[in-house]
C-alpha positions as CSV (number, residue, x, y, z in Angstrom):
1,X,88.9,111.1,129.7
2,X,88.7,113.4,126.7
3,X,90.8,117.0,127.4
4,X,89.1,119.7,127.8
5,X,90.3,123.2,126.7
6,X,90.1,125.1,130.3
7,X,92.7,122.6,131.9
8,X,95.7,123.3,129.7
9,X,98.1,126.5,129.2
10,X,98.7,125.6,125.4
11,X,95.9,126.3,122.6
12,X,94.7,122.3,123.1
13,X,92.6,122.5,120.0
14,X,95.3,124.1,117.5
15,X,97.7,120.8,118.9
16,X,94.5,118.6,118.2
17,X,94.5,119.9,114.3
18,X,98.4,119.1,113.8
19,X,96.9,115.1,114.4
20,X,96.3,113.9,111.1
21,X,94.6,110.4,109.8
22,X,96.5,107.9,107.7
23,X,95.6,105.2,105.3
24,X,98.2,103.8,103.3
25,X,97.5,100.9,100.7
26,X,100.2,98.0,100.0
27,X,100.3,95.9,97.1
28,X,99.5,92.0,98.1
29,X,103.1,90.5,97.3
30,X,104.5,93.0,100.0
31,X,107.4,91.6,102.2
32,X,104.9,93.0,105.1
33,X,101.5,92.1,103.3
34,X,100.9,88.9,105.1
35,X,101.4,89.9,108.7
36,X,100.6,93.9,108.4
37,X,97.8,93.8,106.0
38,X,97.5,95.2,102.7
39,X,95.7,98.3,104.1
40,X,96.4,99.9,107.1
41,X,95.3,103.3,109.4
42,X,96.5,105.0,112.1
43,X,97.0,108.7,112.5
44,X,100.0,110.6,112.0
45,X,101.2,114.3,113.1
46,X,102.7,117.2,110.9
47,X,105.8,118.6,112.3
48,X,106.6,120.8,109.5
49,X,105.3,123.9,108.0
50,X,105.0,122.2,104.8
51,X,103.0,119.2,104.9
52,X,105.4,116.8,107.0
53,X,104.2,113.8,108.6
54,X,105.8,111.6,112.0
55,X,103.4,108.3,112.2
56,X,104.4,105.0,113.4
57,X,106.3,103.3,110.5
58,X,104.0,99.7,109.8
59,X,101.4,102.2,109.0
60,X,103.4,103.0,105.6
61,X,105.8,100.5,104.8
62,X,105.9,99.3,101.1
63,X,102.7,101.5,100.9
64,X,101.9,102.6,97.2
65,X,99.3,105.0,98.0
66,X,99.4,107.0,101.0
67,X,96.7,109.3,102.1
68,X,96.6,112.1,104.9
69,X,93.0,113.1,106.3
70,X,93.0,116.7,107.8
71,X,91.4,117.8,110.9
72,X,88.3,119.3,108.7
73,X,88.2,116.6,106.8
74,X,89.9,117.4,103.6
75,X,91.9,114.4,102.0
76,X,95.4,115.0,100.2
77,X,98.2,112.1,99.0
78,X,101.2,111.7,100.5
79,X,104.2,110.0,99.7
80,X,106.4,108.2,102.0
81,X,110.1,109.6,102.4
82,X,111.3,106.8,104.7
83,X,110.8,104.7,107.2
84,X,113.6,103.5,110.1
85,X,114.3,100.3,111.3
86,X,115.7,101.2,114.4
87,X,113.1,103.1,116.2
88,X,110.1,102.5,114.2
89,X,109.6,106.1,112.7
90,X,108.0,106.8,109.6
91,X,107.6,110.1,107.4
92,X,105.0,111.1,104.7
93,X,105.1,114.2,103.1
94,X,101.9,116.0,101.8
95,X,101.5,116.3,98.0
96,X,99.3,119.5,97.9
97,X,99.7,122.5,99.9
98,X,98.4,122.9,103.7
99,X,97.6,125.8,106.2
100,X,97.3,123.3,109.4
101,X,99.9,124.0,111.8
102,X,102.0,121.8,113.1
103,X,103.6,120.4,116.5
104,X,107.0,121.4,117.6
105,X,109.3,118.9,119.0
106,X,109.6,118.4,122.8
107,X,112.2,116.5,124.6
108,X,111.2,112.6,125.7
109,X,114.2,112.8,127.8
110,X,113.0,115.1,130.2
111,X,109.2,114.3,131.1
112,X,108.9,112.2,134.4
113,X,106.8,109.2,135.2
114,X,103.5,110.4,136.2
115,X,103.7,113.2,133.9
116,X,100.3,114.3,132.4
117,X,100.0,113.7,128.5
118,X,97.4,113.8,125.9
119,X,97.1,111.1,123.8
120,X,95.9,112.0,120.2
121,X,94.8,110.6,117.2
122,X,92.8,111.8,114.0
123,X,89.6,113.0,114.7
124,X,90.1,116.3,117.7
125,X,89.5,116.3,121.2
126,X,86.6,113.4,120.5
127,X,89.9,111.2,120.0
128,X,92.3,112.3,122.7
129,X,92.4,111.3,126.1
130,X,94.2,112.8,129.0
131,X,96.7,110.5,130.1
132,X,99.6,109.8,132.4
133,X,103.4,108.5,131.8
134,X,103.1,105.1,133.8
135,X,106.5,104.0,133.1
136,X,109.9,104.8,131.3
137,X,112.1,102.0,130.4
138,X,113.9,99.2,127.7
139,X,110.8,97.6,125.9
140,X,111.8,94.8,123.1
141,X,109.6,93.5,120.0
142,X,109.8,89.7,118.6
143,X,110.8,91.0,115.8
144,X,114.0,91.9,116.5
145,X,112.8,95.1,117.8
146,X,114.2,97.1,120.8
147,X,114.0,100.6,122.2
148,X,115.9,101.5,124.9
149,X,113.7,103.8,127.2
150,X,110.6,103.4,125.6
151,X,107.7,105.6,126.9
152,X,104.4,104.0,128.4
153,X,101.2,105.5,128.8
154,X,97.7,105.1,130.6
155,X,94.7,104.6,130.4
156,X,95.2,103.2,127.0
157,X,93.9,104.8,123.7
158,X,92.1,102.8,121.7
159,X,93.4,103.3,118.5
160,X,96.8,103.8,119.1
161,X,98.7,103.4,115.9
162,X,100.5,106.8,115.2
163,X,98.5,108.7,117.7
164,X,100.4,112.0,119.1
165,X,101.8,111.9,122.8
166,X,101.8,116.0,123.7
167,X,103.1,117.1,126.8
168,X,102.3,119.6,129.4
169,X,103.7,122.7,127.1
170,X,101.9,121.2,124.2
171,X,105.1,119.9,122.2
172,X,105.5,116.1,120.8
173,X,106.5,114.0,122.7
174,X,106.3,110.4,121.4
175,X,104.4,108.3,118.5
176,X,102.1,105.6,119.6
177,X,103.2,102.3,118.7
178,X,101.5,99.3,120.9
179,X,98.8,98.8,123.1
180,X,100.2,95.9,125.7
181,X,99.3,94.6,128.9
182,X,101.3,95.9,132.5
183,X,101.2,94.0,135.4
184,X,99.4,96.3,138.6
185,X,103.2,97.8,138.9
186,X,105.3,99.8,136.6
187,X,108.2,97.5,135.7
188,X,106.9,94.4,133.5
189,X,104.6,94.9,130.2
190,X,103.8,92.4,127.8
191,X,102.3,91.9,124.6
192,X,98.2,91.6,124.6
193,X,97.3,88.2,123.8
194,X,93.6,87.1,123.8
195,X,94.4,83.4,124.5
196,X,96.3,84.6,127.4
197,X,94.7,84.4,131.2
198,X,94.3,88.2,132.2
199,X,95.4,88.8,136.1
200,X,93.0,91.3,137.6
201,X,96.1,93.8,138.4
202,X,97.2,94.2,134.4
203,X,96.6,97.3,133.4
204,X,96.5,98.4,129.5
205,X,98.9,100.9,128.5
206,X,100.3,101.9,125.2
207,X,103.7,102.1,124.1
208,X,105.1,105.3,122.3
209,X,108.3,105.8,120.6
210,X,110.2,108.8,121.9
211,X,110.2,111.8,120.2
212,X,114.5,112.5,120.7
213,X,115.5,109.6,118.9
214,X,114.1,111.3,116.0
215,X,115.8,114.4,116.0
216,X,119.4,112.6,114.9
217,X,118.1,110.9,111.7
218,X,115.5,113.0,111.1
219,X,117.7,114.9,108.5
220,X,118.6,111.6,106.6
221,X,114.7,110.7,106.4
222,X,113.6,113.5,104.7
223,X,117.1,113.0,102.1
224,X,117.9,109.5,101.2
225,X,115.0,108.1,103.5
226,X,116.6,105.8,106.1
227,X,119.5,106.5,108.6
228,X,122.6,106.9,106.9
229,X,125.3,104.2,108.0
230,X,125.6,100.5,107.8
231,X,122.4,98.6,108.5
232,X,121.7,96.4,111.3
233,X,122.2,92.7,110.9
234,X,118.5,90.8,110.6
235,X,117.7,87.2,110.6
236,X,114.1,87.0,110.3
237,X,113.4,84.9,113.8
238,X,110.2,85.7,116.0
239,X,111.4,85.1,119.2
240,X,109.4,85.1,123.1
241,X,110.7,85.0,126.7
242,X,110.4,81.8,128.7
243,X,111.1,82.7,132.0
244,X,114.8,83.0,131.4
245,X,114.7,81.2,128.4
246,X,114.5,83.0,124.9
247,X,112.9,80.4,122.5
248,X,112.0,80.7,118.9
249,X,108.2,81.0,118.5
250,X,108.7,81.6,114.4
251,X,110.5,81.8,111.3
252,X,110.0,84.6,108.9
253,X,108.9,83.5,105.5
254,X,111.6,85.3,103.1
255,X,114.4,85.6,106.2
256,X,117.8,84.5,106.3
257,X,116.9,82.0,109.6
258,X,114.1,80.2,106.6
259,X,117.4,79.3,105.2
260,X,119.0,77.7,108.2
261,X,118.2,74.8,110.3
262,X,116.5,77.1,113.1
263,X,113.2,76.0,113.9
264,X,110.4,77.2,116.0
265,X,110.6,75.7,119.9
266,X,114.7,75.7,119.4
267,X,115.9,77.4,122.7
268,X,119.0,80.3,122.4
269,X,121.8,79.7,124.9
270,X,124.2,82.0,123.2
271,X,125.0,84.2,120.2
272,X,128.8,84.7,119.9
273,X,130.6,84.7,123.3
274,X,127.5,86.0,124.8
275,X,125.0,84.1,127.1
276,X,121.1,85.2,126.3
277,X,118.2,85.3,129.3
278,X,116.3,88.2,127.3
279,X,115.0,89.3,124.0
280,X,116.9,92.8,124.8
281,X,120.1,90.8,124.8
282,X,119.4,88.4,122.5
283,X,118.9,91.2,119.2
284,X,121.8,93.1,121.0
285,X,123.7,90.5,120.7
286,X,123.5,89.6,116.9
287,X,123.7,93.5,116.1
288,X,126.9,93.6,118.2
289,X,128.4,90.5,115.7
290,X,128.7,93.4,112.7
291,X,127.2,95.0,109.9
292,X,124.4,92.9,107.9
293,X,125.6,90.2,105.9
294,X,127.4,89.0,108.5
295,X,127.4,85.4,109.9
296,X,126.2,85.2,113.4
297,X,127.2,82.1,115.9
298,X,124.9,80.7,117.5
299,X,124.3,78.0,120.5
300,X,120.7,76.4,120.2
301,X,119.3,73.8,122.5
302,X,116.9,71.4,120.8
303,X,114.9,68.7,122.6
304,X,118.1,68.6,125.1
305,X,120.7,68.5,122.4
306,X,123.0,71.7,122.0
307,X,123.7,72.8,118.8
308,X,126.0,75.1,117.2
309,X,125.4,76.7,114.0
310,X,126.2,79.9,111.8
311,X,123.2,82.0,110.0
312,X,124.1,84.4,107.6
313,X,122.5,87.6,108.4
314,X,120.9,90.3,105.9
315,X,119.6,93.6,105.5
316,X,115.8,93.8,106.6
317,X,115.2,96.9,104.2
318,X,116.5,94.7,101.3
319,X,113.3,92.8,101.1
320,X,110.7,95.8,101.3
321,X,109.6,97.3,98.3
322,X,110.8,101.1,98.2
323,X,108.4,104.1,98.0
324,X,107.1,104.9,94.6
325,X,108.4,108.5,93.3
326,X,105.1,110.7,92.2
């Protein structure tokens, strides 16, 4: 599966060197410590001329020391500018001065299912496959998480956190995110679970974020280091799909829902004056409720009792410690 130089129009190797290795180390009283780890590596890609870095944002959240592993090896710090909510972007800019050159930005919007991509991470064509896009379409997280067209990919890369998605003319196309499990047919991808009984037709793909949601905030990153504009309301809720049903699987330890009388197995009927048969419109439908802060209404079902109650949202970011200024 690994690319070989003859079968693309680009210069494949130059786009291999742009794929950089990331290890980032967060201090153990981290908001994300306990479910992220306190050190963490992926790969990363530079996208600007001096020393700019797209990886997947876990990678580098609350990170105190971040460093970036060239492709000939050569080690430099970087420091995290920012890191966005939303889409799950991060950015890390070099500390020292570097000659590799770096990946312009393609458009995710145009590239078709059963598109051929190479999937990168750190390391050269030894840790890139040649790929396909399986599948283009809304993917949502438990963690109040949800992308509207994400992109999917496969055969699945291995190590997939922050790995490069580069498209036939060799621009960026996406960040690897996931690794999850598709049933035989695009349509239906869930999160890998190792307890969970394996049908012969899954197929393992990996998720990427698309590159164009990028290009609007990318500006605001690199300044002030999230998206400018009011954040998102959070409440700190884990939350699967039961058939229909979206039921709380988990409480966040520090979130506002720890404060309320939510519990896990407590299924949602409703949030405001909206009815709920998805995770996709479940978080939609807290975000629509207002800024965070706000309380959000909910309906619950608990052991065949319905119950109504209001949970006052907050700002995710609040609780992550911010990057420290070298």
């Amino acid at each position: 599966m690994q690319p070989q130089r003859e079968d693309f129009e680009y210069d494949l190797d130059r786009a291999l060197t742009t794929v950089v290795g990331i290890k980032a180390i967060v201090p153990p009283d981290a908001f994300t410590a306990e479910t992220l780890g306190t050190e963490r590596t992926g790969s990363g890609v530079l996208i600007g001329a001096r020393g700019l870095v797209l990886t997947i944002g876990y990678l580098i959240t609350e990170a105190e020391k971040v460093w970036i592993t060239l492709s000939g090896g050569r080690a430099v710090e970087g420091h995290v500018l920012g890191y966005d909510q939303e889409t799950g972007f991060g950015l890390v800019q070099a500390l020292a001065r570097i000659e590799t050159p770096f990946l312009a930005l393609g458009s995710s919007s145009v590239v078709r299912v059963g598109a051929p991509v190479v999937v990168a991470a750190a390391g050269g064509r030894q840790r890139a496959i040649v790929a396909k896009i399986r599948d283009k379409r809304e993917f949502s997280g438990y963690w109040e998480y949800v992308l509207d067209e994400a992109i999917f990919t496969s055969p699945a890369h291995p190590t997939w956190s922050g790995t490069a998605v580069i498209d036939a003319k060799g621009d960026l196309i996406g960040i690897g995110s996931l690794q999850l499990q598709q049933q035989g047919k695009p349509g239906s991808s869930t999160n890998i679970s190792a307890s969970a009984p394996r049908s012969p037709q899954d197929v393992d793909v990996n998720m990427a974020v698309p590159i164009d949601l990028l290009k609007p905030i990318l500006d605001d990153l690199q300044t002030v280091g999230k998206r400018q504009g009011p954040a998102r309301p959070w409440l700190g809720v884990f939350a699967t799909e039961v058939g229909e049903r979206i039921v709380i699987a988990g409480i966040s330890g520090r979130g506002p829902a720890r404060k309320s009388d939510i519990r896990p197995g407590d299924i949602v009927l409703s949030v405001g004056d909206a009815e709920v048969n998805s995770l996709a419109s479940f978080f939609k439908a807290i975000w629509a409720q207002g800024e965070a802060g706000v309380e959000i209404p909910m309906m619950l079902n608990r052991n065949g009792r319905t119950l109504n109650m209001r949970v006052k949202s907050a700002d995710r970011a609040r609780l992550l410690k911010g990057p420290i200024v070298h």
